[in-house]
C-alpha positions as CSV (number, residue, x, y, z in Angstrom):
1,X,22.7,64.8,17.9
2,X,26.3,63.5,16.8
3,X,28.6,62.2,19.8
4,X,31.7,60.4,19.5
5,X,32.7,57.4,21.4
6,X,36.1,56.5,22.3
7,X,36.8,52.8,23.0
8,X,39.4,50.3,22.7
9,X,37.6,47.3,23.5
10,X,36.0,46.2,20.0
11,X,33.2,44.1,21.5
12,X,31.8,47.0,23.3
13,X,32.7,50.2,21.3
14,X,31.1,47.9,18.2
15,X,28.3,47.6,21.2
16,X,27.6,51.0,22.4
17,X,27.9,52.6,18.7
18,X,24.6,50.3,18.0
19,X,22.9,50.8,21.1
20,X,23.3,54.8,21.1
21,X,22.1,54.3,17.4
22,X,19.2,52.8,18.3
23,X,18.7,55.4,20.7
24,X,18.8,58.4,18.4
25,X,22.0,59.3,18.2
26,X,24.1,59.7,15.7
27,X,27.4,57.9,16.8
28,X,31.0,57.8,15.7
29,X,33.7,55.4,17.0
30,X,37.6,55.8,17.6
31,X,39.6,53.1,19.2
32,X,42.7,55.0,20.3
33,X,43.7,58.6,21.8
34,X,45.1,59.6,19.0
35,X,42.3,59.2,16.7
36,X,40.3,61.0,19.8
37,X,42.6,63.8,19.5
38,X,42.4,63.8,15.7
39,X,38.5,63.7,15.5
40,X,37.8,66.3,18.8
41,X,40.4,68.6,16.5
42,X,38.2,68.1,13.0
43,X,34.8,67.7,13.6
44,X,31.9,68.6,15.6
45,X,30.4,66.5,18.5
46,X,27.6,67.1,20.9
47,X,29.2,64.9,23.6
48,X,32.3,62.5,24.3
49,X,32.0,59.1,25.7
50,X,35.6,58.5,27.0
51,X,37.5,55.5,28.0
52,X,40.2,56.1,30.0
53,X,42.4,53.1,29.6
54,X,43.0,53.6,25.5
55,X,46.6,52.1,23.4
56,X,49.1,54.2,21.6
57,X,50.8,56.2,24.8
58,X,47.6,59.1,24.6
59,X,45.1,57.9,27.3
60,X,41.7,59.3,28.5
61,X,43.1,61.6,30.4
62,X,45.6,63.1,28.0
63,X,42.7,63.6,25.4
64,X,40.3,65.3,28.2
65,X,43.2,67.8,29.3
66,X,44.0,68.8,25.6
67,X,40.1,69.0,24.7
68,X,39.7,71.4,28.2
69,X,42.6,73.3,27.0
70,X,40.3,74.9,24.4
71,X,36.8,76.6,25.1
72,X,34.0,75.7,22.9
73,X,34.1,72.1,23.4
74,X,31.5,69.5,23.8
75,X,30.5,68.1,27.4
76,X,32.1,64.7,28.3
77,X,30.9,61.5,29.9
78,X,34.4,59.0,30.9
79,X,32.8,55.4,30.8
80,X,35.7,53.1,32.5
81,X,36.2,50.1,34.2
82,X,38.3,51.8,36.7
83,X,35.8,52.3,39.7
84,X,38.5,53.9,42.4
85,X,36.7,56.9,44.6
86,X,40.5,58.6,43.6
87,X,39.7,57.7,40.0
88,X,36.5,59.4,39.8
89,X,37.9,62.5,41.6
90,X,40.8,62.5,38.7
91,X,38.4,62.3,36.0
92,X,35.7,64.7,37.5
93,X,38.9,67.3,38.2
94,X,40.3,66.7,34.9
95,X,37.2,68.4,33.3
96,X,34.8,65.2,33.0
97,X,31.4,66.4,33.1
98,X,30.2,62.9,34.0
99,X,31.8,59.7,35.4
100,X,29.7,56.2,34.8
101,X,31.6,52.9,35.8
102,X,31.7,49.7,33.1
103,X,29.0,48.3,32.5
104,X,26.3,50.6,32.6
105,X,22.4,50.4,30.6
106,X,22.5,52.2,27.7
107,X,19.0,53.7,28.6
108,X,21.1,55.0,31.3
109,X,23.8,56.2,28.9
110,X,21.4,57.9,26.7
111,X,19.8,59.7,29.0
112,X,22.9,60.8,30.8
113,X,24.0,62.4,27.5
114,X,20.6,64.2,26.6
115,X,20.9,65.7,30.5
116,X,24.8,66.8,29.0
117,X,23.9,68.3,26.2
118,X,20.4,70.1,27.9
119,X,23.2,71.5,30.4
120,X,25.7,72.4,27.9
121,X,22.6,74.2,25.8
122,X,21.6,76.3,28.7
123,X,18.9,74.4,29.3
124,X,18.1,72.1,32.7
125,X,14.5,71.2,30.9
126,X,13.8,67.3,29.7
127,X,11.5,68.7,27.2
128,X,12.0,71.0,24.1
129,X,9.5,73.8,23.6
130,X,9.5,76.3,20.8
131,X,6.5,77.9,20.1
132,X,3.7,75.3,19.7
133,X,6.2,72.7,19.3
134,X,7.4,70.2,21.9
135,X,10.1,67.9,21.2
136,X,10.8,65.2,24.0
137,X,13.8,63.6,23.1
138,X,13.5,61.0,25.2
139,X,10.4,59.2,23.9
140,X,11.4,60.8,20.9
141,X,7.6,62.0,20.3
142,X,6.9,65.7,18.9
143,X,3.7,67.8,18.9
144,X,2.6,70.6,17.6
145,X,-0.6,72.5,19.0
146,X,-1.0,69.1,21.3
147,X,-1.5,67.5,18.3
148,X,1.2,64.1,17.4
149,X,3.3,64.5,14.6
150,X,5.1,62.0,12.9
151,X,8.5,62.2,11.2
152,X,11.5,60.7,10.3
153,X,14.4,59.6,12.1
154,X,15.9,62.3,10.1
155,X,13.5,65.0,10.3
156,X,13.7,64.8,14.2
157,X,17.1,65.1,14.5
158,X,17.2,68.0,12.4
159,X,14.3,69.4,14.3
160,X,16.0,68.9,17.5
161,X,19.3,70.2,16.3
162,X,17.4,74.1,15.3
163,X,15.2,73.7,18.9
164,X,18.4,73.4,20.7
165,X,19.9,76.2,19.3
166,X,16.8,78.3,19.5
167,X,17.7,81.7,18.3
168,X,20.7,80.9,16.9
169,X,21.4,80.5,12.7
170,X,22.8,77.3,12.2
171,X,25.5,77.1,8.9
172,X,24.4,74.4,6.4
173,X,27.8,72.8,7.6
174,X,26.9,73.1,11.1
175,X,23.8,71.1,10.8
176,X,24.9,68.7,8.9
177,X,27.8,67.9,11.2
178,X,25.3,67.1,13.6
179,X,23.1,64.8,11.1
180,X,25.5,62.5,10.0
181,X,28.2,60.1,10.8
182,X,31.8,59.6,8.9
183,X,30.7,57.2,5.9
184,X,27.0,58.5,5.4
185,X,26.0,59.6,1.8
186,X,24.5,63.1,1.8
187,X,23.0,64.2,-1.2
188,X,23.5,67.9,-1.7
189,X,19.8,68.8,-1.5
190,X,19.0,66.6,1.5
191,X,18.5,69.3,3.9
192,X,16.7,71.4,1.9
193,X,14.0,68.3,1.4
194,X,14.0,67.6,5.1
195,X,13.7,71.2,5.8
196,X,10.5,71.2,3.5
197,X,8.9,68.1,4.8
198,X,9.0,69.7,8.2
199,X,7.6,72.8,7.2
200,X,5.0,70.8,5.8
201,X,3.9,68.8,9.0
202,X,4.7,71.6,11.3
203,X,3.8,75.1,10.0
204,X,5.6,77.3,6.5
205,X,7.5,79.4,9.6
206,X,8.1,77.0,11.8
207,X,11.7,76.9,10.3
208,X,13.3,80.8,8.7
209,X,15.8,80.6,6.1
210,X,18.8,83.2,6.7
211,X,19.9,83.4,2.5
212,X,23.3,83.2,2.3
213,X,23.8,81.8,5.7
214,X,21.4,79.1,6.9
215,X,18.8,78.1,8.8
216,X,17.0,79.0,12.4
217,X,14.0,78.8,14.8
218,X,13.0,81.9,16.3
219,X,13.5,81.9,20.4
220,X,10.4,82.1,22.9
């Protein structure tokens, strides 16, 4: 799950990019609206963490009315300093699908963006359930028939990525937007391993390959 976080302060952009990191998430950082703009208009994020107060003349604001001015675009969580009951009513108005005041825990954080992207997926439930397999992304645990299974950092993100979009074929492109972060190495068969070694643990059609196009679970 790829978000982007945009944050002028270095201390705690450097911070939260860790932190969310740690958490699961696969995290890029910008320190300016511009680069905001720049990224929302390039890539492919499951949520925005969004300062307000941000250099260069294009602040949080500018960059969450441009991003609203298009459909199709990821949920957004403003994390500022500015704590005003008239600020949070600007934010929240402006299109802000979530408004958390400086400092907040970044259990907190992460779980606030999990419940964003649930919501913004159609879905209101913690857990993620396809077939026999349940995903909580939380305590980042999966099972299959009941039964633990253990994978990779990598392999669950992918797995969470194709049970989010249940019933959907996901582009190889599209995937890997989500896997990785500006300056990762992917080797061009990468997914095709990971998609292997889940196979593998989980069950030979646990994961259908659309030829030509991609790569999708089937819906309950």
């Amino acid at each position: 799950m790829r978000i982007l976080i945009v944050e002028d302060d270095t201390l705690l952009g450097d911070g939260l990019q860790a932190g969310l990191r740690q958490r699961g998430f696969e995290a890029d950082w910008v320190r300016d609206g511009h680069a905001a703009t720049l990224a929302l208009d390039t890539e492919t994020f499951a949520a925005v963490v969004l300062d307000l107060g941000l250099p260069g003349g294009v602040d949080g604001l500018d960059v969450l009315r441009r991003l609203r001015g298009r459909s199709g675009q990821p949920p957004v969580l403003i994390l500022t300093a500015r704590d005003a009951v008239d600020d949070r009513v600007r934010g929240l108005d402006s299109g802000a699908d979530d408004y958390v005041v400086k400092p907040v825990d970044l259990d907190e954080l992460a779980a606030r963006l999990r419940a964003l992207v649930r919501r913004a997926k159609g879905s209101a439930q913690p857990l993620l359930q396809v077939g026999a397999i349940t995903l909580d992304p939380a305590a980042r645990t999966v099972r299959h028939h009941d039964a633990p299974v253990e994978l990779s950092a990598r392999e669950f993100a992918l797995l969470q990525e194709l049970m989010l979009n249940a019933g959907r074929v996901l582009t190889r492109e599209q995937i890997e937007s989500q896997l990785y972060t500006w300056g990762d190495a992917i080797e061009s068969n990468a997914l095709e391993v990971h998609v292997h070694h889940l196979r593998r643990k989980l069950s030979a059609d646990a994961i259908r390959t659309v030829r030509g196009v991609g790569y999708m679970m089937a819906a309950e």
